[in-house]
N, C-alpha and C positions, 0 to 999 in steps of 0.2 A: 235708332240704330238699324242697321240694315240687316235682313233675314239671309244669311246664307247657309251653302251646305258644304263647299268646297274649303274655306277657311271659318275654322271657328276662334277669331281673335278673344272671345271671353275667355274660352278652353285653354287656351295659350297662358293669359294672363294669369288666371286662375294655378296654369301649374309654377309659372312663374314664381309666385308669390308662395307657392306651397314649399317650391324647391328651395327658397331663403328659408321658411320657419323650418323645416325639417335639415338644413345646414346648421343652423342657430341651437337645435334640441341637441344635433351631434356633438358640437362643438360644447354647448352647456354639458354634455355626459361626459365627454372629456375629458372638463375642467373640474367637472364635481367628483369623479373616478382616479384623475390621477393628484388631484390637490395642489394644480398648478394651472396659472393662466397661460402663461406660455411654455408651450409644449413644443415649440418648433421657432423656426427665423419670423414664418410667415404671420406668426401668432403676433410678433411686433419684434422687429430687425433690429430700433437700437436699445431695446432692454433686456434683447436674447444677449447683446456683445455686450452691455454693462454687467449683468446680471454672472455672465460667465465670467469675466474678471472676478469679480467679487467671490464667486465661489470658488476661484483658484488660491484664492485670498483667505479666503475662510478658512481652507485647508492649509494654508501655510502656517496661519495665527495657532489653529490644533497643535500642528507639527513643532512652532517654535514653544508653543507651551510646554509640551513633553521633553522637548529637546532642555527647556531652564529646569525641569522635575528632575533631570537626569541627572543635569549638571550639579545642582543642590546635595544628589547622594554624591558626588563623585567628593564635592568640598569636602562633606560631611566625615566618607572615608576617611581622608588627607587628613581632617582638624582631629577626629575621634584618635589616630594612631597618635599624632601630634602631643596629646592630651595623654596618654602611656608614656610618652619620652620625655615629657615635661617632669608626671610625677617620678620618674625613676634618674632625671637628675635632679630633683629637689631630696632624694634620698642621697645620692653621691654626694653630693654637698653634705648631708648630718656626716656622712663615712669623713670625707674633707674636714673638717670642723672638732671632729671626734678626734682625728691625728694629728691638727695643730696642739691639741693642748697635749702638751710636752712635757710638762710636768710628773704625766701618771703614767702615761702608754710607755711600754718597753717595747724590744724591735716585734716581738710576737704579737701586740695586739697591733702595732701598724700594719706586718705583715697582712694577720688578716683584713684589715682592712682595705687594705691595697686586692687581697684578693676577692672580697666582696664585689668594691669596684669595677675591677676587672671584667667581673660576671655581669654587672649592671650594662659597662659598654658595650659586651657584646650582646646583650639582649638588645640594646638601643638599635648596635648596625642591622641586627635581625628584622626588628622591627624598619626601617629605613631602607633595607634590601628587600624586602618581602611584601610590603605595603603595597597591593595594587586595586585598578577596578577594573573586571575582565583579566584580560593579560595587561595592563597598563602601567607602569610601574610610577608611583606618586612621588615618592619621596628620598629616592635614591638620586636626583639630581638630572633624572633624564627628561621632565617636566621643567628644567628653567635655564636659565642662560647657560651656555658651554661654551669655553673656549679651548682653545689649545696656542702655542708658541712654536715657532721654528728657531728658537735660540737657548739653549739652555742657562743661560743666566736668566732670564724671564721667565715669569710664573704666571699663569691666569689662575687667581683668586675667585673674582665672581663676579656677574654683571647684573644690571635690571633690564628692566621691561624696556626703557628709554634709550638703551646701548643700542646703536647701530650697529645690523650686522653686517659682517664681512671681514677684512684684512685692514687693521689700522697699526702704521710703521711708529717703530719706539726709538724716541733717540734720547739718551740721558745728554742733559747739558750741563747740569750742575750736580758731581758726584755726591753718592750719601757717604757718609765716613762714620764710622765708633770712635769715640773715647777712649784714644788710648795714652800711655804714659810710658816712656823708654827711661830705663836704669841712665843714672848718670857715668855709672864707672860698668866696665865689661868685667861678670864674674871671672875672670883665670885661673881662680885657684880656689879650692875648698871653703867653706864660710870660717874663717878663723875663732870666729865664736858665737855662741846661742845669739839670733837675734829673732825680733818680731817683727813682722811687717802687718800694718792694718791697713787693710784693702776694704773700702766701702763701708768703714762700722766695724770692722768683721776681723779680727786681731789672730794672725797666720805664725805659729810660732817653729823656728827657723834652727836647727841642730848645728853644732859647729861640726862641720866637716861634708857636710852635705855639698855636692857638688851643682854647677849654676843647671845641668839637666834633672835634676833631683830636686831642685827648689822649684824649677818649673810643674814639675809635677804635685809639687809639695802645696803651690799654691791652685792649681787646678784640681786639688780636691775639692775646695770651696768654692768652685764657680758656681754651684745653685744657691750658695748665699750672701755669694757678691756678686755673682751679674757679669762675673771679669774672667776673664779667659788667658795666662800668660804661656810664652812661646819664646824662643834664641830668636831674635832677628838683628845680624849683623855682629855679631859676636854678643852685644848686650841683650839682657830681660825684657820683656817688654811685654803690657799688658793693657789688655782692650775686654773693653764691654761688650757683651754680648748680641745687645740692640743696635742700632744705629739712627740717628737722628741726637735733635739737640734733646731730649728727653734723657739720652743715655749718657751718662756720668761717671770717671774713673777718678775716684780720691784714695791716694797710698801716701802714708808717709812712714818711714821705719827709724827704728831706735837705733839704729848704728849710723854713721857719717859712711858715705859711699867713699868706697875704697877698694884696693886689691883685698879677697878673701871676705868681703861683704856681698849683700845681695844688690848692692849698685843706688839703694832708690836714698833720696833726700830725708833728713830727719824733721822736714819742715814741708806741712803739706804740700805735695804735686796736686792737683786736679785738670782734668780735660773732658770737653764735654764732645759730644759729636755732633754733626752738620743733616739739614735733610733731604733726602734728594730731591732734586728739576729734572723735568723733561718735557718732550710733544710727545703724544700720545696721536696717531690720527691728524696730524699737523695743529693739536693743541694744545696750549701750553697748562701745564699740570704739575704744581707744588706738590712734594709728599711730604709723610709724615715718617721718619725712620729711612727705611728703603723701600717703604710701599707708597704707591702713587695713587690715589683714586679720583677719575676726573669729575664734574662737577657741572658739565657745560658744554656742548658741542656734539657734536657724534659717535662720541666717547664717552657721554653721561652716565654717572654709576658705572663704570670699567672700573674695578680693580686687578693691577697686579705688583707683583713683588720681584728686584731685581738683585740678584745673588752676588755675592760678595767676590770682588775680581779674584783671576786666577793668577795675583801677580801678591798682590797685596789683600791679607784678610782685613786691614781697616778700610779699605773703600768697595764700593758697589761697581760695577762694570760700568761703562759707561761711554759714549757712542753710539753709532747707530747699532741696537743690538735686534735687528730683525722685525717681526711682527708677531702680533695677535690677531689670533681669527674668531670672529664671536659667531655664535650662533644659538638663536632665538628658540628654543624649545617649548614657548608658552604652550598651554594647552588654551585651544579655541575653541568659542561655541558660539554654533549658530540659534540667536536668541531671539531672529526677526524675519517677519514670514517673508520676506525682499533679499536680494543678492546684497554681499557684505556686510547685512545687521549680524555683527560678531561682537565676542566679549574674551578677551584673554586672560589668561592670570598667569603667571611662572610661579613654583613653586622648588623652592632650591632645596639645596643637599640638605637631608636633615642627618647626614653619618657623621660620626663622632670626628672625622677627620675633617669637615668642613663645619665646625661647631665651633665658638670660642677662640677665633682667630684673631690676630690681628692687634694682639694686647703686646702693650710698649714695657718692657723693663720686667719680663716675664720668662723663665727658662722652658717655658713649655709653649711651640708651636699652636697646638690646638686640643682639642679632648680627648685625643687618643692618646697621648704623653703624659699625660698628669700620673703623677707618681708620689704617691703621701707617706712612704716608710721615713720621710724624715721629716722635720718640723717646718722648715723654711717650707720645702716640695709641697706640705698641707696647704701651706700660705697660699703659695701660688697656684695652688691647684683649685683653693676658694674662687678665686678672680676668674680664672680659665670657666670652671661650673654656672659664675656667673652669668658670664658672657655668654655663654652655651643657653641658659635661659632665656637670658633678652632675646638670643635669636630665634628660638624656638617662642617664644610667647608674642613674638611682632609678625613671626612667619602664621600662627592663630590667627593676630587679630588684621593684618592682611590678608587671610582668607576669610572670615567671619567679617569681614567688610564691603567683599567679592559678594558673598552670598546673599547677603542680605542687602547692600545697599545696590545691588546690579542684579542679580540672578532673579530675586523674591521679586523685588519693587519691578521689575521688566516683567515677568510672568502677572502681576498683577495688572500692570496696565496692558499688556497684550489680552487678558482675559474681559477687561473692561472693553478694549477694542473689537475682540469679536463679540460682541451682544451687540455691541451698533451697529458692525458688519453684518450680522443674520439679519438684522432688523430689518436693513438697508434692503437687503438681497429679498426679505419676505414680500417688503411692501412691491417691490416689481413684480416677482414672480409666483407668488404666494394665490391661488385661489379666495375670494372673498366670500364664503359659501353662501351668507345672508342675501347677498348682489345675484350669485348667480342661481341659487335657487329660484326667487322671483324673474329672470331671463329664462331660465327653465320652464318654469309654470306657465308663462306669457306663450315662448315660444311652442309650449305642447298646445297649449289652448289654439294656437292658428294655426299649427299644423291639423287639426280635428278638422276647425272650421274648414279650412283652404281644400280640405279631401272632399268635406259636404261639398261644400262649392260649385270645387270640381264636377264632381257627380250630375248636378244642377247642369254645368255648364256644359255637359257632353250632350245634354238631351233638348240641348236650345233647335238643334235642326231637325229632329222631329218632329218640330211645327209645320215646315214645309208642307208634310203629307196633310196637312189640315186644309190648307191652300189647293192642294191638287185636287182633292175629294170635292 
């Protein structure tokens, strides 16, 4: 090697080689200080860009986990009130059941029980109206399907999860009709003597002199224990059921021959039963049961509504195009996945006494806010109505204790499963390996010592010159 003074290429190399081990000790303090190999793009580009997915991800999995903890209490809300309206109509029912037996109750122990009752529904709507999470409100009906009607013969009943929303046009094709039965002779003149008429089982006894508006009324005491409703149409009697569909049945037959100063009807059973209504719903066709329609199939799935009785004739249902129904989807959503659209909905419907027990055929009482038990039949029927008020309340349970558990729980578990794999992921990229870089450490300190000696050495290689000069 050649002796020079002007360039010292050792000198050079020597810091060369020192300026890597002393970059390498940096960079090991770095990694061993901040407990990350990559601390920047330059530390390696494509696992700074995987690594940050991943940790965007991480924090989503967090977030959707909190977000299922949340939703869990919200169920829980919802099922726990649920669980107070259940037991307090499994009590309305013993009050129901207490005033059919008819044998002992006089009107005072109905009364009270009627007024027992009373108090139970209203604790129910309380309960139903006041049930929220935050300001939320769960169970008053604003958490699930809503519709409304632009025709007041049409009623929205209720819909599910599966009902498309928006504007679907109703046209009845096949009217619903009652059960009804017209006197054969038109009363004109006073009953000329006592007679009976049995309407439904139910035996109506009849004064001589009573005029045909006083027999009307006469028999419309008993319409909560015949189902039958009678009315002047046409100058004769005429009487109809209260339902409508082939379920609903008018049988009268009376002890006098129809005649002038009789009440008109045959001594030899009459019976008529009633029809049930068709329509499209949304351009689909939909059989009902009575005069309620509920569709089964289409974009109208699970739509219920009910259509009122024409304003020409109280035995037929409206029928034509009678406007539309607007649905609209109030599910509550949750986001349960660290990604755009992992959602989970549930609809939770009315739980008030007025949307409870509906929909029962050959029943004088609408829903659970009508039940009225001062009298023995009213007991009857206010058993079935209480019923029905439970199945809905204990299916509206176990469709959310089905939410929770087989969606809400089982998704938080596998989202929690999913992030340990994702930190794992995320560790092994970015994670310092202390064992690896300790020894990188130690190595690199070691030549950075040496590479100074070195140096040192190498600075004084032109001092030899002066050996040569001398």
């Amino acid at each position: 090697m050649a002796l020079t003074i002007t360039n010292n290429v050792s000198s050079l190399n020597a810091q060369h080689n020192l300026t890597r081990a002393s970059g390498s000790v940096a960079k090991s303090v770095e990694r061993l200080s901040s407990g990350l190999k990559v601390n920047r793009g330059a530390d390696g580009p494509a696992a700074l860009v995987i690594s940050e997915k991943q940790r965007a991800q991480i924090a989503g999995l967090r977030q959707a986990i909190d977000n299922s903890e949340k939703a869990v209490s919200l169920v829980q809300t919802a099922e726990g009130a649920l669980n107070e309206i259940n037991s307090l109509l499994v009590k309305v029912r013993s009050l129901a059941l207490d005033s059919a037996n008819a044998g002992v109750n006089d009107n005072d122990a109905l009364a009270a029980n009627q007024s027992e009752i009373t108090n139970a529904l209203d604790t129910i709507s309380r309960i139903a109206q006041n049930t929220q999470f935050g300001t939320k409100k769960l169970l008053n009906g604003d958490a699930g399907i809503t519709g409304s009607t632009n025709n007041a013969s049409v009623t929205f009943v209720s819909g599910e999860e599966t009902t498309k929303e928006g504007s679907h046009t109703v046209n009845v094709t096949t009217v619903g009709e009652r059960g009804f039965v017209t006197a054969a002779a038109a009363a004109t003149t006073p009953l000329a003597q006592d007679e009976v008429l049995t309407v439904n089982d139910t035996n109506i006894s009849l004064s001589t002199g009573l005029t045909q508006a006083q027999v009307v009324d006469r028999i419309n005491e008993f319409t909560s224990e015949t189902g039958v409703v009678a009315e002047i149409s046409g100058g004769a009697t005429r009487l109809y059921t209260t339902d409508f569909g082939t379920d609903a049945t008018v049988n009268v037959v009376s002890n006098v021959a129809p005649a002038a100063g009789s009440a008109g009807f045959a001594t030899t059973l009459t019976s008529d039963s009633g029809e049930n209504i068709q329509a499209t719903i949304g351009g689909v066709a939909v059989t009902g049961t009575g005069n309620s329609l509920t569709a089964t199939s289409g974009v109208v799935d699970g739509l219920t509504i009910e259509v009122a009785a024409s304003g020409t004739d109280a035995t037929l249902t409206a029928t034509g195009a009678l406007g539309s129904v607007t649905v609209n989807n109030n599910s509550l959503v949750f986001q349960i996945g660290a990604n755009q659209s992992q959602t989970a909905s549930v609809a939770i419907g009315a739980a008030t006494v007025t949307g409870l027990g509906r929909g029962l055929t050959n029943n004088q009482f609408n829903d659970l806010s009508a039940i009225d038990v001062t009298s023995a039949n009213g007991a009857q029927d206010a058993i079935a109505v209480v019923d029905a008020a439970i199945d809905d309340i204990t299916n509206l349970r176990g469709k959310l204790g089905a939410f929770q558990q087989n969606t809400l729980e089982s998704t938080a578990n596998n989202l929690r499963a999913t992030l340990e794999n994702t930190v794992n992921a995320e560790s092994v990229i970015r994670d310092t390996d202390f064992a690896e870089e300790i020894a990188n450490f130690t190595k690199n300190q070691v030549l950075v010592q040496a590479g100074t000696s070195v140096l040192g050495n190498a600075n004084q290689l032109p001092q030899l010159v002066l050996s040569l000069l001398g």
